[in-house]
BAVEX-583647 format. One record per residue (C-alpha): residue number from 1; residue in three letters; x, y, z. Coordinates in nm, 2 decimals, decimal comma. Each point is the difference from the previous one (the first is absolute). Last residue first. Layout:
BEGIN
{node NUM; ALA; {X; Y; Z}}
...
END
This chain:
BEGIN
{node 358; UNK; {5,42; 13,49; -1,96}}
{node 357; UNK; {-0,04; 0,04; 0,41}}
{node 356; UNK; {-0,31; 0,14; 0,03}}
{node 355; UNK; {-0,12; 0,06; 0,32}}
{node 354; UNK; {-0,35; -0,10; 0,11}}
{node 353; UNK; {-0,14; 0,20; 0,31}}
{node 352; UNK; {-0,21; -0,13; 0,31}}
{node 351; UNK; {-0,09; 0,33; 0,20}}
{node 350; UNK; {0,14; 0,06; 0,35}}
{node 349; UNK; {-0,14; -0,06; 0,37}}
{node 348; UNK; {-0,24; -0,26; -0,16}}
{node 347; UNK; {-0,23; -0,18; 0,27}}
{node 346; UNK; {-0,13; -0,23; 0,21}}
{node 345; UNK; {0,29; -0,26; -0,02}}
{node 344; UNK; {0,23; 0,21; -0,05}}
{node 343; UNK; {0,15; 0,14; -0,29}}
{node 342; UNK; {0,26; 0,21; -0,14}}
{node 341; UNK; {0,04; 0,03; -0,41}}
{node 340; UNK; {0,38; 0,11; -0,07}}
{node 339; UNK; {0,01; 0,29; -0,29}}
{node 338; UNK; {0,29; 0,14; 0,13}}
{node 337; UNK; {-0,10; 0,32; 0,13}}
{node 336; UNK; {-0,32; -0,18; 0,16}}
{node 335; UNK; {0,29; -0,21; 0,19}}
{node 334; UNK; {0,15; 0,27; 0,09}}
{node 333; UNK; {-0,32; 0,17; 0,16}}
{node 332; UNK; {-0,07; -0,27; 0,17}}
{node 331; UNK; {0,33; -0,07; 0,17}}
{node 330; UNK; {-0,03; 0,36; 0,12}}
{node 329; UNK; {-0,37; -0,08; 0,17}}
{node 328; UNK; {0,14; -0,25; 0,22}}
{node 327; UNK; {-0,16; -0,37; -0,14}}
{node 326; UNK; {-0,22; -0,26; 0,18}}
{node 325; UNK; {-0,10; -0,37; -0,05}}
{node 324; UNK; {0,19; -0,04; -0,33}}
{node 323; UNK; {0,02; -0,10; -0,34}}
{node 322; UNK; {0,22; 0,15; -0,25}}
{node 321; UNK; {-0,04; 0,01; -0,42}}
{node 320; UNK; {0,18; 0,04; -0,30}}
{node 319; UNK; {-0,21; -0,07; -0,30}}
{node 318; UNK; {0,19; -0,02; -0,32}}
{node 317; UNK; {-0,06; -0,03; -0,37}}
{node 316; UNK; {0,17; -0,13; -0,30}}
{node 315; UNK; {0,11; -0,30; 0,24}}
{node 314; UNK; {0,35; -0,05; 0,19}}
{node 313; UNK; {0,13; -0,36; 0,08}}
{node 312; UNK; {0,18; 0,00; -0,25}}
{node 311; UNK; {0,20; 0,30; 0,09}}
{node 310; UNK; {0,16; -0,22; 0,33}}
{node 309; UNK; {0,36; 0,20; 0,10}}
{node 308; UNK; {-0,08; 0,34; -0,15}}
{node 307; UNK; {-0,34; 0,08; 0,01}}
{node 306; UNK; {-0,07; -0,21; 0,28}}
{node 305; UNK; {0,27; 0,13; 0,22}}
{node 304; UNK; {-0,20; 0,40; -0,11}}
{node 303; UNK; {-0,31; -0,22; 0,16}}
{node 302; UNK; {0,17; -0,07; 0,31}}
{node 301; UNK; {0,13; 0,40; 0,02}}
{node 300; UNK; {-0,35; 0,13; -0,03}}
{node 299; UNK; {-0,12; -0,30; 0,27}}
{node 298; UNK; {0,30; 0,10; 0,18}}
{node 297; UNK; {-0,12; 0,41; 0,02}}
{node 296; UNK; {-0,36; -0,07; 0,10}}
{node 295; UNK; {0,14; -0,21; 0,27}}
{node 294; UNK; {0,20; 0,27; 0,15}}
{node 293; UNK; {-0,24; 0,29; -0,02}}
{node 292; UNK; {-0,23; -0,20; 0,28}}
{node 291; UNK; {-0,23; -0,27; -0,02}}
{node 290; UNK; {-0,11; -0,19; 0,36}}
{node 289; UNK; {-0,12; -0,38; -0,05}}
{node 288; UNK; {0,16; -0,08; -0,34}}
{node 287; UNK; {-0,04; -0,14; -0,31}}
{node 286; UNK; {0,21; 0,09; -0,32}}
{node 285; UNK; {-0,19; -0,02; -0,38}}
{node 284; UNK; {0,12; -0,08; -0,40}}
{node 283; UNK; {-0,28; -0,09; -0,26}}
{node 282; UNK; {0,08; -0,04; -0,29}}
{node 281; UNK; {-0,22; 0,11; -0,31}}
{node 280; UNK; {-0,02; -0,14; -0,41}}
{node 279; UNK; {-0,19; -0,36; 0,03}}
{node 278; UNK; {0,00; 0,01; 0,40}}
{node 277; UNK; {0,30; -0,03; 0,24}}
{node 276; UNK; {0,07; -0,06; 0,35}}
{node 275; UNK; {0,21; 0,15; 0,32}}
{node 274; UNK; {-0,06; 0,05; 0,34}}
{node 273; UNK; {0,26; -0,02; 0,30}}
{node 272; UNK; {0,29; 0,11; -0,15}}
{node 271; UNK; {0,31; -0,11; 0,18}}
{node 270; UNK; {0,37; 0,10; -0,10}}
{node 269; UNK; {0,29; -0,23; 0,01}}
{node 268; UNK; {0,06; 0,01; -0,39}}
{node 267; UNK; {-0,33; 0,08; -0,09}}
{node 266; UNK; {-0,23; -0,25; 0,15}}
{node 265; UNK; {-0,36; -0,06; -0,02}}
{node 264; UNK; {-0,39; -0,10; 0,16}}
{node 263; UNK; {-0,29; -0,09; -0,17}}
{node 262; UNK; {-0,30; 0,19; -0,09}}
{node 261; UNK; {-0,28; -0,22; -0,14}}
{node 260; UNK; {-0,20; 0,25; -0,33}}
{node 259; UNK; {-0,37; 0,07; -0,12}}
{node 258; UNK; {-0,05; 0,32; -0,11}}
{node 257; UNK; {-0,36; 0,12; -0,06}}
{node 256; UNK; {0,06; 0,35; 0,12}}
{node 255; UNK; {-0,18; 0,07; 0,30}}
{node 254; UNK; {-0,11; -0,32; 0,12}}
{node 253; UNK; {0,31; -0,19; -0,12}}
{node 252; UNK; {0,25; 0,27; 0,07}}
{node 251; UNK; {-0,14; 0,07; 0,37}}
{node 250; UNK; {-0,02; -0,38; 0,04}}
{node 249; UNK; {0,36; -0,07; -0,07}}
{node 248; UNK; {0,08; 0,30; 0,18}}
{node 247; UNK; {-0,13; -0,15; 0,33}}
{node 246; UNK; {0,01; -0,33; -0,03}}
{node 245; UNK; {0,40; 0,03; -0,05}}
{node 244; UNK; {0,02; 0,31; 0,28}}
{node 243; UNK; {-0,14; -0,25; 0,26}}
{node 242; UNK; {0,23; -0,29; -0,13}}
{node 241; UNK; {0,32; 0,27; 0,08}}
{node 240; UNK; {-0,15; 0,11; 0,30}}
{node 239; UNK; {-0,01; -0,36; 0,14}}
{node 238; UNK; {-0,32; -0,14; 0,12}}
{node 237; UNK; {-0,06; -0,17; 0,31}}
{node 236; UNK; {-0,32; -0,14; 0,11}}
{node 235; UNK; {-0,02; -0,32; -0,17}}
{node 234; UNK; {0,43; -0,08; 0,12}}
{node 233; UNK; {-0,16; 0,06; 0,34}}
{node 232; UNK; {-0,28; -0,25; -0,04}}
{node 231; UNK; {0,26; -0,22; -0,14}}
{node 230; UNK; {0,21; 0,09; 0,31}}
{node 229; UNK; {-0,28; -0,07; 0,26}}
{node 228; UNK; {-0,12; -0,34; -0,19}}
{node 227; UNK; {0,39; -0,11; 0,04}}
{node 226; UNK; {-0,08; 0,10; 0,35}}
{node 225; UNK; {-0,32; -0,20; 0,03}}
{node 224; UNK; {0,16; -0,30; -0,16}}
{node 223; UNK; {0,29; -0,01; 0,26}}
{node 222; UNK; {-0,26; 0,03; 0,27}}
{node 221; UNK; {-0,20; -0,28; -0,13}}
{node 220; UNK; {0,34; -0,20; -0,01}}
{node 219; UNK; {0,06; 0,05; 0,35}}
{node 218; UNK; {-0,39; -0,06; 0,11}}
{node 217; UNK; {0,06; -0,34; -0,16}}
{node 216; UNK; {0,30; -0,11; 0,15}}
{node 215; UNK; {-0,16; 0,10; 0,32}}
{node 214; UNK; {-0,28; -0,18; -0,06}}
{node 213; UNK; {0,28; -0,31; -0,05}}
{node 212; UNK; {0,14; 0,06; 0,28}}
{node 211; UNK; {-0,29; -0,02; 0,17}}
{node 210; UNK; {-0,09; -0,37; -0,11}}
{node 209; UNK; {0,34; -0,09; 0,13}}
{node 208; UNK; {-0,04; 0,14; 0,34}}
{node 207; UNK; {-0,36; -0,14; 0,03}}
{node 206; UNK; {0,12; -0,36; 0,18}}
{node 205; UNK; {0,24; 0,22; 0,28}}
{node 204; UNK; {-0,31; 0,18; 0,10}}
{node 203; UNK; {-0,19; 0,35; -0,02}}
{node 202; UNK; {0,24; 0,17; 0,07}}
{node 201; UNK; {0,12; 0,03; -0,39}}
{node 200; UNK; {-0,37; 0,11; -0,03}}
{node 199; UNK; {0,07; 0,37; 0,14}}
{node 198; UNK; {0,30; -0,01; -0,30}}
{node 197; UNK; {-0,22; -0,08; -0,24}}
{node 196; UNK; {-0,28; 0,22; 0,11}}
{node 195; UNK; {0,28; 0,33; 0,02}}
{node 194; UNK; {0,09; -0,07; -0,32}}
{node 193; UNK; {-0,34; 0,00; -0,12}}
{node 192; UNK; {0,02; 0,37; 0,14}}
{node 191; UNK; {0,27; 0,05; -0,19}}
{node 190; UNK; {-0,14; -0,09; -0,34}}
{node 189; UNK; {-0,29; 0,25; 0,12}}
{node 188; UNK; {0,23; 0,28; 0,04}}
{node 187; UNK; {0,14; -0,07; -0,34}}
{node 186; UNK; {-0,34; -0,01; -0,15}}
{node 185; UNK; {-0,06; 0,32; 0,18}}
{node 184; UNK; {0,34; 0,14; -0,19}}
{node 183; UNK; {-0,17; -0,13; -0,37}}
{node 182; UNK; {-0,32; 0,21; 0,07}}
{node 181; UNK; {0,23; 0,28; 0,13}}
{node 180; UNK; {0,13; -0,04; -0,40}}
{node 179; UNK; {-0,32; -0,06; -0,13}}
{node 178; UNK; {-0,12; 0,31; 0,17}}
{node 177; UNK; {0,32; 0,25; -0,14}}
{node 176; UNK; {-0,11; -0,21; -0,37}}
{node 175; UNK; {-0,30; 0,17; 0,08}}
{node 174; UNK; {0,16; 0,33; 0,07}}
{node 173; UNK; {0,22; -0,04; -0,33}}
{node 172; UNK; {-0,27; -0,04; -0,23}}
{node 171; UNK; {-0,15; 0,30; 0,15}}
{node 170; UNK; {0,31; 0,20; -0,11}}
{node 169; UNK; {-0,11; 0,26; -0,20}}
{node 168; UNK; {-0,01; 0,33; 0,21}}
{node 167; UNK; {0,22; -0,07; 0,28}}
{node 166; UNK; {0,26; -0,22; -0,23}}
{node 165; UNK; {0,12; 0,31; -0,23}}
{node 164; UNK; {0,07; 0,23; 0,35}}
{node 163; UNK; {0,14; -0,38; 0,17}}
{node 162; UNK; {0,25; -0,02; -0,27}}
{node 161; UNK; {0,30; 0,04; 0,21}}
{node 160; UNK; {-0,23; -0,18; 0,24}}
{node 159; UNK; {0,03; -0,33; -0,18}}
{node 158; UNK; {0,35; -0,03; -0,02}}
{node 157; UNK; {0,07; 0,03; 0,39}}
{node 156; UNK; {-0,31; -0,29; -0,01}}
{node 155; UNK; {0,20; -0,20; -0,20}}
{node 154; UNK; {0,28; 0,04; 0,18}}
{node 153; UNK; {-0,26; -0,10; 0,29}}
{node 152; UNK; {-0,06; -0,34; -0,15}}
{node 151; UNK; {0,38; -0,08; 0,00}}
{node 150; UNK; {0,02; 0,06; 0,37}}
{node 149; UNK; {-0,32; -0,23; 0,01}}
{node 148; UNK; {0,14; -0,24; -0,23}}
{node 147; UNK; {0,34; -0,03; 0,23}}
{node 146; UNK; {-0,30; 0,00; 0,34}}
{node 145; UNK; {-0,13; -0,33; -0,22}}
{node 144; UNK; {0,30; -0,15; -0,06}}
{node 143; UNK; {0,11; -0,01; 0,39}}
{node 142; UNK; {-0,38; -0,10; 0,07}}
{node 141; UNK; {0,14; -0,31; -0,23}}
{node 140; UNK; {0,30; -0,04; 0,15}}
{node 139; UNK; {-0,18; 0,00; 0,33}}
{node 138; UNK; {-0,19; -0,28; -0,11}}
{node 137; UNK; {0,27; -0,19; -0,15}}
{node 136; UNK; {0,13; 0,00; 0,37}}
{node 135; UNK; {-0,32; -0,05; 0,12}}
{node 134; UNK; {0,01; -0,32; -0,20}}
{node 133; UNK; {0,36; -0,11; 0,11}}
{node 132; UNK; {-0,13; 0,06; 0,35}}
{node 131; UNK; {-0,33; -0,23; -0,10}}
{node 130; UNK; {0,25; -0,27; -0,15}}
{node 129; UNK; {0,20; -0,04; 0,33}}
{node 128; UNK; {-0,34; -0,01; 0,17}}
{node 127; UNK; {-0,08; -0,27; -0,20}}
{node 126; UNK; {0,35; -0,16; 0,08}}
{node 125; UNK; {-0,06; 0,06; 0,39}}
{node 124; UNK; {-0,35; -0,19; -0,08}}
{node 123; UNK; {0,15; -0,29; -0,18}}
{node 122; UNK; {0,22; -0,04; 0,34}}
{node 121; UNK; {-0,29; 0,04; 0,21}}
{node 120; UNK; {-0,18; -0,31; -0,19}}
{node 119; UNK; {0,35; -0,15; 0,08}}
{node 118; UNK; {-0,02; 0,09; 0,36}}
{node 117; UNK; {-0,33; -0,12; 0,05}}
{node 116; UNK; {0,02; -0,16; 0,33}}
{node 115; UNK; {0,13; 0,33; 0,16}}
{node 114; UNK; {-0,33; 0,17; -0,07}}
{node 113; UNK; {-0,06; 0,21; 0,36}}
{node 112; UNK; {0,40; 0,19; -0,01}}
{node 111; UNK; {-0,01; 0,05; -0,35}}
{node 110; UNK; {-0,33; 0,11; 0,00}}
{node 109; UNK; {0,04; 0,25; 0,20}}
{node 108; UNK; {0,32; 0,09; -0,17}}
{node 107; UNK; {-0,24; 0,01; -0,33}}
{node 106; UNK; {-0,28; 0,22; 0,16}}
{node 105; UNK; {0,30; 0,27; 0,10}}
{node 104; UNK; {0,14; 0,01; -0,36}}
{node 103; UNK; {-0,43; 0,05; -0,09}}
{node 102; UNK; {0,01; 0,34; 0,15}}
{node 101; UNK; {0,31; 0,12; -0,15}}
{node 100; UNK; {-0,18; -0,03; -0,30}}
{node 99; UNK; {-0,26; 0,14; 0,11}}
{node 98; UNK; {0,16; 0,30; 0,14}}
{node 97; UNK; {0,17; 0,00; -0,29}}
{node 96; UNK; {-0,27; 0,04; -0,27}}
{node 95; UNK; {-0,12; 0,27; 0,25}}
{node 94; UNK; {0,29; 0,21; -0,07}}
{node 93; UNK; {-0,03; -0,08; -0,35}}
{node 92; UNK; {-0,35; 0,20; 0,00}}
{node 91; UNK; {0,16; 0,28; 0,19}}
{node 90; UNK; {0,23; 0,00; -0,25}}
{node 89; UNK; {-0,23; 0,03; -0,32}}
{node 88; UNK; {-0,23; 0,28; 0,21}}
{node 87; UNK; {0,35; 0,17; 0,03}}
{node 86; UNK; {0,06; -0,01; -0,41}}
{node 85; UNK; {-0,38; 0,12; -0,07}}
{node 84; UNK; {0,08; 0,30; 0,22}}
{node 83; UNK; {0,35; 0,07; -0,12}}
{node 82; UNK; {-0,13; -0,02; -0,36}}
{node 81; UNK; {-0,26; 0,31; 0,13}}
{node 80; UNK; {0,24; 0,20; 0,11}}
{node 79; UNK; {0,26; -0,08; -0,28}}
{node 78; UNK; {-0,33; 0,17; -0,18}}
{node 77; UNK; {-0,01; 0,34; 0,20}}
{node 76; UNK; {0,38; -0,01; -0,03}}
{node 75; UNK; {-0,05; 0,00; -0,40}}
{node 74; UNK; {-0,24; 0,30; 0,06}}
{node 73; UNK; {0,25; 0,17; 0,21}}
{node 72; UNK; {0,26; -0,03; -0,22}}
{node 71; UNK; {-0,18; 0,12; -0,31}}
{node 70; UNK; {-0,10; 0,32; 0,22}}
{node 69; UNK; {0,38; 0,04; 0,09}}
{node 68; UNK; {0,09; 0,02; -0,42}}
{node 67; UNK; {-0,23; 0,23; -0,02}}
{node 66; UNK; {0,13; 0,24; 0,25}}
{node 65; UNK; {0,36; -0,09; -0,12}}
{node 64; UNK; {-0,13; 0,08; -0,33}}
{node 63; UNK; {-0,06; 0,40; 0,14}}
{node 62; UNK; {0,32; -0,02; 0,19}}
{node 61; UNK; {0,18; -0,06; -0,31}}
{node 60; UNK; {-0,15; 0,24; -0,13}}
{node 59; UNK; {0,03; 0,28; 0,29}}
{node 58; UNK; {0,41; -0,09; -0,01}}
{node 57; UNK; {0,02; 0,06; -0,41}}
{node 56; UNK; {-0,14; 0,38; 0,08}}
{node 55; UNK; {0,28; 0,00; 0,33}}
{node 54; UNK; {0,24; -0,08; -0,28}}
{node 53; UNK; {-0,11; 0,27; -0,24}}
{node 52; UNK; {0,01; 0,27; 0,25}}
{node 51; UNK; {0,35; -0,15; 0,14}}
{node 50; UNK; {0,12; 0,02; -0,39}}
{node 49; UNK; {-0,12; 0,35; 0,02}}
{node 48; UNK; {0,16; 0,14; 0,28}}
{node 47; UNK; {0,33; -0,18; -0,10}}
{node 46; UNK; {0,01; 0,21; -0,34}}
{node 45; UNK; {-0,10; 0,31; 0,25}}
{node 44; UNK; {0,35; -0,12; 0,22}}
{node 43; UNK; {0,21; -0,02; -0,31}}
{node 42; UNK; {-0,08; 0,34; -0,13}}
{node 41; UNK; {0,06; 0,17; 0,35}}
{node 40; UNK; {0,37; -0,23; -0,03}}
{node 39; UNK; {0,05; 0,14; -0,32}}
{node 38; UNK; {-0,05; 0,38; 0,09}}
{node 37; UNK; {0,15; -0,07; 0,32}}
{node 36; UNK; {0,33; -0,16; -0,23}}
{node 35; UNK; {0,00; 0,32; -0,19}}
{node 34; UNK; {-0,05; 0,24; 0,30}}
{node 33; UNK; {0,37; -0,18; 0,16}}
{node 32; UNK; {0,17; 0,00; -0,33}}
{node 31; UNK; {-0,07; 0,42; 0,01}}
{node 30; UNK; {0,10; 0,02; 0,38}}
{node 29; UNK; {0,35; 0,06; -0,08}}
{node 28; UNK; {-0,04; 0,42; 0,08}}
{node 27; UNK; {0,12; 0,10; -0,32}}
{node 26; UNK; {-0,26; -0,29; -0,11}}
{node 25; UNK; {-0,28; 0,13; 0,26}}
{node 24; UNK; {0,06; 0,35; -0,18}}
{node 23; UNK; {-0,05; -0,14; -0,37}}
{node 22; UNK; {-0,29; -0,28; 0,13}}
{node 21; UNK; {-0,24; 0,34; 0,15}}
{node 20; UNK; {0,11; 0,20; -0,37}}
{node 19; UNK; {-0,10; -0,26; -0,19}}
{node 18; UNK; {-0,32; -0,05; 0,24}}
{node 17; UNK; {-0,09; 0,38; -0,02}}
{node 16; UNK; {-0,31; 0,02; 0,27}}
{node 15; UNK; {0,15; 0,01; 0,35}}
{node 14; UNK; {0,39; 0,06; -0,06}}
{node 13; UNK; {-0,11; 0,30; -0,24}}
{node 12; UNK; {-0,23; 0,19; 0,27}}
{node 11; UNK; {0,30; -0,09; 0,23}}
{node 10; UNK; {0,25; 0,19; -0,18}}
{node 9; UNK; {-0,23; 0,26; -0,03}}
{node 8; UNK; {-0,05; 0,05; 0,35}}
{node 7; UNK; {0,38; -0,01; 0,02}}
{node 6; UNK; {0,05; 0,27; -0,22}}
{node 5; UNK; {-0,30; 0,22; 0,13}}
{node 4; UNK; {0,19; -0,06; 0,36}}
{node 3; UNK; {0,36; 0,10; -0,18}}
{node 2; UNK; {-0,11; 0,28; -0,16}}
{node 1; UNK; {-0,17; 0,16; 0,32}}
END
């Protein structure tokens, strides 16, 4: 009877007394072996929650994925429509040598008919000589035109970063969108004069010259008409950083009567994007399309460079300021923190504020 209330006792104390539990497991050597459980149990819920945050980093990244899968798609939507435009191009070569292969046939025939005007038919080898070497400089020049294309796309990649700010006040733009169709029916056009030259060409051995020289003519209109296309381009495209220029210049005008020119400097190997001076205030800024936490801290660490490396060019009073198309909420709120006026082009996301630096 001793023994059983000993041993029921002896149990009671095993079960809740953890000294006592790590004692009898040590005369037993199992007391290293509890130890490393207890560590490995305290490894595996550290693991737990580094999985828990990773799979929270995983639903991120598949949330930009998302977006970044709905920019795709619209840029694929618009290769689309470049295909299109590019195949009604070839089709229209296609035809250009179909005629041209056309009038080869017409001159054996008249090789074998017109054997008494072999040196008329010599000129007329050498003419034809001179139309290869021109639709050689003709392709070169489509050639130029598909590398301007590629180029004009870029811009149109650029454009659509901006396309929530260019949706609501680019009118401008659309137009210059017309001009610039306006500018590819001219194109079409030049190419369907092309196709009258070369129809003429068959015309006779006695009008070969004359067409060549239309054809001459239709090449250099369709060189003007894409030099028109990229100045109409160069109309149509404006850079962030001359965007944000008008912009604030405006804004401090209107609002302030401050008239100022931003220009762009160096410190050291360091890019600022908007700097200029009044009587007693400088005016220090960074332009970008997306603002996050990171900017907001280099234009504080630019403007500490200033301080040490370029003083003079330091006023009484500053006005640090960013200009973007959007901004995450965080970066906001840092930049308010700072004293760091962010704007748009609609609209203030933080107050202007004049630091004083003496």
């Amino acid at each position: 009877m001793y023994m059983s209330e000993l041993k029921k006792e002896f149990l009671k104390l095993l079960e809740k007394d953890k000294e006592f539990r790590y004692a009898v497991a040590g005369y037993l050597g199992l007391s290293e072996i509890l130890k490393r459980l207890d560590r490995l149990e305290e490894g595996q819920n550290k693991l737990w929650e580094a999985q828990n945050r990773l799979w929270d980093e995983i639903k991120s990244l598949k949330e930009v994925q998302n977006k970044l899968w709905e920019e795709i798609k619209n840029l694929r939507e618009g290769q689309n429509k470049l295909l299109e435009e590019v195949k009604s191009l070839r089709e229209g070569q296609n035809k250009l040598w179909e005629e041209v292969r056309s009038l080869r046939e017409d001159q054996n025939r008249l090789w074998e008919e017109v054997k008494n005007l072999r040196e008329d038919q010599n000129r007329l080898w050498e003419e034809v000589k001179g139309l290869r070497e021109t639709q050689n400089k003709l392709l070169e020049e489509v050639k130029g035109l598909r590398e301007g294309q590629n180029r004009l796309w870029e811009e149109v990649k650029s454009l659509r970063e901006a396309q929530n700010r260019l949706w609501e006040g680019a009118r401008g733009l659309m137009e210059g969108q017309n001009r610039l169709w306006e500018e590819v029916k001219s194109l079409r056009e030049g190419q369907n004069k092309l196709w009258e030259e070369v129809k003429s060409l068959r015309e006779g051995q006695n009008s070969l010259l004359e067409g060549q020289k239309r054809l001459w003519n239709e090449v250099k209109i369709l060189r003007e008409d894409f030099h028109n296309m990229k100045k109409t381009l160069e109309r149509i495209t404006i850079s962030e950083e001359e965007e944000a220029s008008e912009v604030v210049s405006y804004r401090l005008e209107k609002e302030y009567g401050i008239k100022i020119k931003f220009q762009r400097i160096y410190i050291d190997d360091k890019e600022i994007n908007l700097y200029t001076t009044t009587e007693d205030t400088c005016i220090i800024g960074e332009v970008t399309t997306r603002l996050g936490t990171k900017l907001v801290n280099e234009l504080e660490e630019k403007i500490q460079q200033i301080k040490k490396l370029r003083p003079e060019l330091l006023k009484p009073k500053m006005i640090k300021l960013i200009y973007t198309i959007m901004a995450t909420q965080e970066a906001v709120e840092q930049a308010k923190e700072y004293g760091i006026w962010v704007l748009n082009w609609k609209e203030d996301l933080t107050p202007l504020k004049t630091h004083q630096i003496i």
